[in-house]
C-alpha positions as CSV (number, residue, x, y, z in Angstrom):
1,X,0.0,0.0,0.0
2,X,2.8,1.9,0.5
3,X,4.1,2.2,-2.9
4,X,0.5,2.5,-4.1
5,X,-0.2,5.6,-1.5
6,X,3.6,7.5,-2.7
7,X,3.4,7.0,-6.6
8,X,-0.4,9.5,-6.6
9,X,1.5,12.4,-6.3
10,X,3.8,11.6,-9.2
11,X,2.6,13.9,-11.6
12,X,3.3,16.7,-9.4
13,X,6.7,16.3,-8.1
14,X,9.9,14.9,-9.2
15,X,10.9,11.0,-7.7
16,X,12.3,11.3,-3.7
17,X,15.3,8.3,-3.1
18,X,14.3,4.7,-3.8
19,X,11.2,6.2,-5.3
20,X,8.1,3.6,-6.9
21,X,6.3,3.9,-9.6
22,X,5.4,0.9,-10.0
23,X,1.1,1.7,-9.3
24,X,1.6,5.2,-10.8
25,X,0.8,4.2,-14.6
26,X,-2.0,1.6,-13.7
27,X,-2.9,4.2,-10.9
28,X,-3.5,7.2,-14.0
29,X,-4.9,4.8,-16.3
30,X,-7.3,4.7,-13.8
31,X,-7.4,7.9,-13.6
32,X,-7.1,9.4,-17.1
33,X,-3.9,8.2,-18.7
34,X,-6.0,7.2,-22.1
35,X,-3.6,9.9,-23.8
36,X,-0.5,7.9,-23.0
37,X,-2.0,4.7,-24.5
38,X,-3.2,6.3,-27.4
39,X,0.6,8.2,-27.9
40,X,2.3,4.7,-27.7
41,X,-0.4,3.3,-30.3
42,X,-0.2,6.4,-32.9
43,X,3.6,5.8,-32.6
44,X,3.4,2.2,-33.2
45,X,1.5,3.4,-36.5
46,X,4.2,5.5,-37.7
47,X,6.7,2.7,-36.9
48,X,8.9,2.1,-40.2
49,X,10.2,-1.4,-38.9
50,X,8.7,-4.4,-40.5
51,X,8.7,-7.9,-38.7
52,X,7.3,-9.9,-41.6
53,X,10.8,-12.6,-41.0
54,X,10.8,-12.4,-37.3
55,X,9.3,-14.8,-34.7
56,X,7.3,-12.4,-32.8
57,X,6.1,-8.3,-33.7
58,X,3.9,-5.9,-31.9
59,X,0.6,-7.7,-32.7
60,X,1.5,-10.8,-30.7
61,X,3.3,-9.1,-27.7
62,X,0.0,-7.0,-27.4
63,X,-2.1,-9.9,-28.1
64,X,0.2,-12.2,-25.1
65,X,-0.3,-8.9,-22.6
66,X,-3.6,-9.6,-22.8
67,X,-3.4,-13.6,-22.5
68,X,-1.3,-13.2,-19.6
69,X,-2.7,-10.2,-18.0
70,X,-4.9,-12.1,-15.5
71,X,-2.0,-14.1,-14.1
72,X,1.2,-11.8,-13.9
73,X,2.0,-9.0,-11.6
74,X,2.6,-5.7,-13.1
75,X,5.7,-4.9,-11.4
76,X,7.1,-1.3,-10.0
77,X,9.6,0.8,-11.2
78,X,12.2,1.7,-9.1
79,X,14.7,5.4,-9.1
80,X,17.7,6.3,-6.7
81,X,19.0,9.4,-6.9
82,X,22.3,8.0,-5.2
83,X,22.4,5.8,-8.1
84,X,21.8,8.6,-10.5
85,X,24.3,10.7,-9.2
86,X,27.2,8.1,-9.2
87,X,26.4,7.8,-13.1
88,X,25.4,11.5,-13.9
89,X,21.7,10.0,-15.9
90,X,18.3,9.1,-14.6
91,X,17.8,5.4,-13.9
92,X,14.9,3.4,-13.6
93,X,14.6,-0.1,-12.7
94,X,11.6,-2.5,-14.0
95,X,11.7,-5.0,-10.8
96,X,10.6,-8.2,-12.4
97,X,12.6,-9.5,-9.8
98,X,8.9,-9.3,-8.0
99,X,7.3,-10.8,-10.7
100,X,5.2,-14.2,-10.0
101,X,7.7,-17.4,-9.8
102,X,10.6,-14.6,-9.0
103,X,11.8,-13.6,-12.4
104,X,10.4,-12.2,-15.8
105,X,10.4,-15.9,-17.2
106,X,6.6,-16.3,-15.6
107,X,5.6,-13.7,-18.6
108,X,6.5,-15.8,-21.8
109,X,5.8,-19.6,-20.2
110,X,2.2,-18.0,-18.8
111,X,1.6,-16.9,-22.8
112,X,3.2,-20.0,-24.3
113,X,1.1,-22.8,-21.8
114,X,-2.4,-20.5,-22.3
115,X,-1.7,-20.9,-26.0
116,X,-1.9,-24.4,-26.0
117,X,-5.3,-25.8,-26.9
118,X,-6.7,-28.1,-25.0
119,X,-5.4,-31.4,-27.0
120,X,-1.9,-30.5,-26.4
121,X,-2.3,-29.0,-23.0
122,X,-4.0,-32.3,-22.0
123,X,-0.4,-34.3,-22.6
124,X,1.4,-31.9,-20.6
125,X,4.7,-29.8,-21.1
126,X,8.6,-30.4,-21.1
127,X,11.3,-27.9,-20.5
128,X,15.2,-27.4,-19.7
129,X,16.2,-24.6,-17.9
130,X,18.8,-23.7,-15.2
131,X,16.1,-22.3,-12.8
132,X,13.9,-19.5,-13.4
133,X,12.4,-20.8,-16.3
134,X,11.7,-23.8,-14.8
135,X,9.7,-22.6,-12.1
136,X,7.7,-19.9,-14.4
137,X,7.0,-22.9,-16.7
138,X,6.0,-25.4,-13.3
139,X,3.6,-22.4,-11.8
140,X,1.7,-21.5,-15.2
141,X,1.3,-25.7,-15.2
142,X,0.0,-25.6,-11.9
143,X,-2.6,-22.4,-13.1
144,X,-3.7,-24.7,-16.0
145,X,-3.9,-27.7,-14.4
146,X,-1.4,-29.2,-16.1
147,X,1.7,-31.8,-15.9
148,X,4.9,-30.2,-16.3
149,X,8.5,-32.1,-17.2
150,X,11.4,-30.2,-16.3
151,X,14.8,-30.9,-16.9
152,X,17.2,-29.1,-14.6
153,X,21.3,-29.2,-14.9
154,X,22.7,-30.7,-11.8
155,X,24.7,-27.7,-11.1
156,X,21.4,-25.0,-11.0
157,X,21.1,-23.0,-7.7
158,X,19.1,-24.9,-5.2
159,X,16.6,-21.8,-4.3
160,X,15.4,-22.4,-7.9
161,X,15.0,-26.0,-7.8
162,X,13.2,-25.4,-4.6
163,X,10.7,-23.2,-6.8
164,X,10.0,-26.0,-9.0
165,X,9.0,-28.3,-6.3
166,X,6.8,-25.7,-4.9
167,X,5.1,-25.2,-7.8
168,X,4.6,-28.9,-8.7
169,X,7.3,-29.6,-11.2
170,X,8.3,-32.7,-12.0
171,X,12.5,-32.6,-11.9
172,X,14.5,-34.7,-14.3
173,X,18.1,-34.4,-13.8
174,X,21.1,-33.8,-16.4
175,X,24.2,-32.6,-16.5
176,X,25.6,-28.8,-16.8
177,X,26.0,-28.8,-20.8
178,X,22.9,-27.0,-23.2
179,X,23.4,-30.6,-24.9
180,X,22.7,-32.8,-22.2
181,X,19.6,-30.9,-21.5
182,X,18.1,-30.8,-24.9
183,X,19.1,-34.6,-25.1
184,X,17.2,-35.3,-22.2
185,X,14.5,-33.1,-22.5
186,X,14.0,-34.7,-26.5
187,X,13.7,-38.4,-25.1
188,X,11.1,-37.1,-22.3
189,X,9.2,-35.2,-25.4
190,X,9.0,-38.7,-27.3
191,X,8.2,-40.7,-23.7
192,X,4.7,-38.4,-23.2
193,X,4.2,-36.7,-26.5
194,X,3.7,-33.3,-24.2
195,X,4.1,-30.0,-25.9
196,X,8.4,-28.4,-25.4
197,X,8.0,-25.0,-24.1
198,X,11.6,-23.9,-25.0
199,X,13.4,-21.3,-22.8
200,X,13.8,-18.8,-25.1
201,X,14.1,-20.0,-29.0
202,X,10.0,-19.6,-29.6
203,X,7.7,-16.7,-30.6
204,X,5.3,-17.3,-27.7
205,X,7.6,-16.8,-25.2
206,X,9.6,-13.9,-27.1
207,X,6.2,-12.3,-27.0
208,X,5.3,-12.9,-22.8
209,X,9.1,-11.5,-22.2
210,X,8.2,-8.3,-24.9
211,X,5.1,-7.1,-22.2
212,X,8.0,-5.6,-20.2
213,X,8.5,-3.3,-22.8
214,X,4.9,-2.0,-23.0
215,X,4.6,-2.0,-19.6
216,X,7.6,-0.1,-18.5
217,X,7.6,2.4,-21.3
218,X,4.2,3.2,-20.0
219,X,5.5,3.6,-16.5
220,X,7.9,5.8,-17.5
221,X,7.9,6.8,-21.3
222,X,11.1,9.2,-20.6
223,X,13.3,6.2,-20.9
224,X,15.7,6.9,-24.1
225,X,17.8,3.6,-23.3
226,X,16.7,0.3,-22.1
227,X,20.0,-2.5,-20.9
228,X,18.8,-6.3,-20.8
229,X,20.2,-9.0,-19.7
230,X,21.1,-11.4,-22.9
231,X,21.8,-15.3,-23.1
232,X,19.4,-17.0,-25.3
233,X,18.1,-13.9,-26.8
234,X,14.5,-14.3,-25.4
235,X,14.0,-11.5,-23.0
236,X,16.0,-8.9,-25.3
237,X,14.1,-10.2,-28.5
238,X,10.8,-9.1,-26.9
239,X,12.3,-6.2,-25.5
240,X,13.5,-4.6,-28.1
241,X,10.6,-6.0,-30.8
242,X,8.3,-3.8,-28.7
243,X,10.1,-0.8,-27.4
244,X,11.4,-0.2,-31.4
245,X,7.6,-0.3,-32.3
246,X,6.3,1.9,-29.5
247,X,9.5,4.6,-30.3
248,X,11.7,3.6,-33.1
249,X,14.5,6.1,-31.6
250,X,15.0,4.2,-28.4
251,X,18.4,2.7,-27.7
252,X,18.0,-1.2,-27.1
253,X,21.3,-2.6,-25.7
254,X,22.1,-5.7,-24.3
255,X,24.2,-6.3,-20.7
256,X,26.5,-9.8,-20.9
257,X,29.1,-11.1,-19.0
258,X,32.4,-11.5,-20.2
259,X,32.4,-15.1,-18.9
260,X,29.4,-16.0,-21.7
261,X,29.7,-12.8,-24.2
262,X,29.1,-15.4,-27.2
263,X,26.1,-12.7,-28.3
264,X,29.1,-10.1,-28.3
265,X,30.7,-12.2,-30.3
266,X,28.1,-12.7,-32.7
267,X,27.2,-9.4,-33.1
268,X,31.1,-8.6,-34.5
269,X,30.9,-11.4,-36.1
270,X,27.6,-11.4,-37.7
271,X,26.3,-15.1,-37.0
272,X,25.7,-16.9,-34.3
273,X,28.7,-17.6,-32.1
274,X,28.9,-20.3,-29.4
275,X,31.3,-21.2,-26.6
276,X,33.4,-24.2,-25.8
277,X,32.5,-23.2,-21.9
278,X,31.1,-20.9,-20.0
279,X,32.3,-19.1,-16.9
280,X,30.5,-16.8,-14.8
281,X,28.8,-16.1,-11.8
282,X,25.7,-15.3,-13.5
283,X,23.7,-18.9,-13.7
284,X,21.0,-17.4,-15.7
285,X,23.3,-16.4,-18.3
286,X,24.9,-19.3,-20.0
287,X,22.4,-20.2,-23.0
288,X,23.4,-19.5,-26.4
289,X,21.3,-17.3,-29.1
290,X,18.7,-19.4,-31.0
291,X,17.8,-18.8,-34.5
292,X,14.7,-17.4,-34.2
293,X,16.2,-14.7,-31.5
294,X,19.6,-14.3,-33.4
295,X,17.8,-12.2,-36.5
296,X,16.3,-10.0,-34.0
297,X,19.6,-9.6,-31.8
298,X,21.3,-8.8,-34.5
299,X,18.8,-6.4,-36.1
300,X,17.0,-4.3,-33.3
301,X,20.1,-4.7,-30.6
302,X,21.9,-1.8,-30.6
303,X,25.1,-2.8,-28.9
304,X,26.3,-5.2,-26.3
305,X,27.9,-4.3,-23.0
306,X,30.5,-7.2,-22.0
307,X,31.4,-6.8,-18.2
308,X,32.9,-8.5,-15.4
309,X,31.9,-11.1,-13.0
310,X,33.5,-8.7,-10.0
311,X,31.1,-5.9,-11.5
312,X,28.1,-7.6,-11.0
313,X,28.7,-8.4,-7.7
314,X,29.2,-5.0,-6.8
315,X,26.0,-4.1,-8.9
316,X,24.2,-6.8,-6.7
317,X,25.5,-4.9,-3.8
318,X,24.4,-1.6,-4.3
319,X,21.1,-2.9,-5.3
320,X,20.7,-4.8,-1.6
321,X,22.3,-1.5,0.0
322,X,20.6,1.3,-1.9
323,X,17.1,-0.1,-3.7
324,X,16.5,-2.2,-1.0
325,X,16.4,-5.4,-3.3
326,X,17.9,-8.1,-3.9
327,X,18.7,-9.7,-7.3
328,X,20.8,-12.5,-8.5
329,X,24.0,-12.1,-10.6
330,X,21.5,-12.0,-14.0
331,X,19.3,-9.7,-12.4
332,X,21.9,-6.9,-11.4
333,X,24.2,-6.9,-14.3
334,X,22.3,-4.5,-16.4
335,X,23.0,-1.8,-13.9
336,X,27.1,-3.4,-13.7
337,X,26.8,-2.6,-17.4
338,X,25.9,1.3,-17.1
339,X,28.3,1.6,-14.0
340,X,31.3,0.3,-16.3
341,X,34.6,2.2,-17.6
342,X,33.3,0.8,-21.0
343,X,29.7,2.3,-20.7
344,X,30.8,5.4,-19.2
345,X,33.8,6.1,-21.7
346,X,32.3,5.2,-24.6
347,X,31.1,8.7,-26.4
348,X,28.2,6.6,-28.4
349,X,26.1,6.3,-24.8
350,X,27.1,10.6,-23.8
351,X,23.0,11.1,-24.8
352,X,21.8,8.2,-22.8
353,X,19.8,10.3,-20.0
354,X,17.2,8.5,-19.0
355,X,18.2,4.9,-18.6
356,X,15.9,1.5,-18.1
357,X,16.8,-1.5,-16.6
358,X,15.5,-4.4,-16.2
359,X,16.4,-6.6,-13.1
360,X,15.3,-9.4,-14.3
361,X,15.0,-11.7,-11.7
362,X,16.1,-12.2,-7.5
363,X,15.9,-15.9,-7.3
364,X,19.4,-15.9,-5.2
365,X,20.6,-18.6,-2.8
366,X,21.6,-16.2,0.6
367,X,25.1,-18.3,1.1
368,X,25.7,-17.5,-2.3
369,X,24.8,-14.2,-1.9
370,X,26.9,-13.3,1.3
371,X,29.9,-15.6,-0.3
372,X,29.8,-13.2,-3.5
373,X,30.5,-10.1,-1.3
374,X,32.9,-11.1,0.7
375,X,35.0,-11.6,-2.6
């Protein structure tokens, strides 16, 4: 109620420290904020980018925010002006770290497992993910009604296999590698001929994770610059597919750690590039771009910022000290990215003023947590 009772006033005053507005936009809808709805939709009109080759477009993240609207929180924006001092721009954080299930994954399985008709849905669905995708995928199950095979990597953070008991998962163990997941998670899709709700390489879900967008440029339609997490492209794809249709001029970039900067790579490169081994602190991170998120990487992604494992933790530290939140290593390194030498010396980003970030998920185990400071 809290938040709620602070963000009324926010047409009248500027943001005090560790500011909400996360009820502000749903609270002027309410009240009037038709005009902002309209703006964004006239925009979209004028939009010169066409999507006829990609996965996902406006149209289907618009269609999935209404899908999922029933089911998913509409989560707060967040502002420190400590923060924004140390960086000299306006920050705002999109906490999907409250989201349902702990993360932003809940949006795109919620969207894919309410798509499925009732044939498929009745045979149940499979999935492989380190975590957070697992226990979005488990919970929207567990609102259908339905069985849910997950395949988990031995080595995922036990707070998120926790999730996916909780929410009624049923775990199937592999090993660490992207291969031994998809090998295991193909034999359990030929066992029970259920429905593969893949973590990131599908339209459905590219078009649950693009909601943020809509959302959060309606909460705060300053932003000039939005920083995403990126590792299987799923997230940013949606991302940046709707923010470039609501303002073509935004600046979509992505926030990777140097451990696992394969999308870095692929961007110089122009193809998909993928990694012997990964190494970073940043579980949630390790995926490889798909092919159906790799065209729109590589064509609505304005850049890639490539940071360090030691930055992040300090990013996950000043998030716990100053927003009062905690996040995991995924979840904090967009704001390690705009808090880097190679953000802040870089002359392309000088007209980045009003910066969103999305901390994308706070699914962290405590040990882990108080292990990473003391580094």
């Amino acid at each position: 109620m809290e938040i709620g009772n602070r963000s009324q006033s926010l047409e009248q005053r500027e943001p005090r420290e560790n500011e909400s507005f996360g009820h502000s936009l749903h609270c002027l809808k309410l009240g009037g904020s038709v005009v902002l709805l309209a703006s964004c939709t006239k925009m979209e009109e004028k939009s010169q980018v066409t999507r006829e080759n990609y996965a996902a477009d406006i149209s289907s993240i618009r269609e999935a925010q209404q899908r999922i609207r029933p089911f998913i929180h509409r989560t707060p924006v967040l502002s420190s002006e400590t923060l924004n001092s140390m960086v000299g721009r306006k920050l705002l954080f999109k906490c999907e770290c409250f989201q349902k299930g702990g993360a932003f994954k809940f949006r795109g399985a919620c969207n894919t497992i309410f798509s499925l008709d009732d044939a498929q849905a009745a045979q149940g669905i499979v999935t492989h993910s380190s975590g957070n995708h697992a226990a979005a995928v488990s919970l929207a199950a567990k609102l259908r009604g339905i069985r849910a095979y997950v395949v988990i990597p031995k080595n995922a953070p036990q707070c998120k296999v926790e999730n996916v008991r909780r929410y009624g998962g049923q775990i199937i163990w592999s090993e660490s590698t992207i291969e031994s997941r998809e090998n295991i998670a193909t034999k359990v899709l030929q066992d029970t001929g259920a429905t593969l709700v893949h973590p990131f390489n599908d339209g459905r879900i590219i078009s649950g994770q693009g909601t943020i967008s809509v959302e959060f440029l309606e909460q705060a339609p300053q932003i000039d610059t939005l920083i995403v997490p990126i590792s299987g492209g799923g997230l940013i794809s949606g991302v940046a597919l709707a923010a470039k249709s609501i303002n073509p001029g935004i600046r979509v970039l992505g926030a990777e750690p140097k451990g696992a900067n394969d999308a870095a790579r692929s961007k110089e490169a122009g193809r998909i590039i993928t990694l012997s081994q990964t190494d970073t602190v940043a579980d949630g991170l390790r995926a490889f771009l798909g092919d159906l998120t790799w065209p729109i990487v590589r064509d609505f992604v304005d850049d890639i910022v490539v940071v360090e494992d030691k930055e992040i933790i300090e990013a996950m530290r000043l998030c716990f000290e100053i927003l009062k939140v905690a996040v995991e290593p995924s979840g904090a390194i967009g704001l390690a990215a705009v808090l880097s030498e190679s953000f802040r010396n870089n002359s392309t980003f000088r007209d980045c003023k009003n910066v969103g970030i999305i901390l994308s998920g706070g699914n962290v185990d405590l040990a882990v947590l108080w292990d990473s400071f003391s580094k």
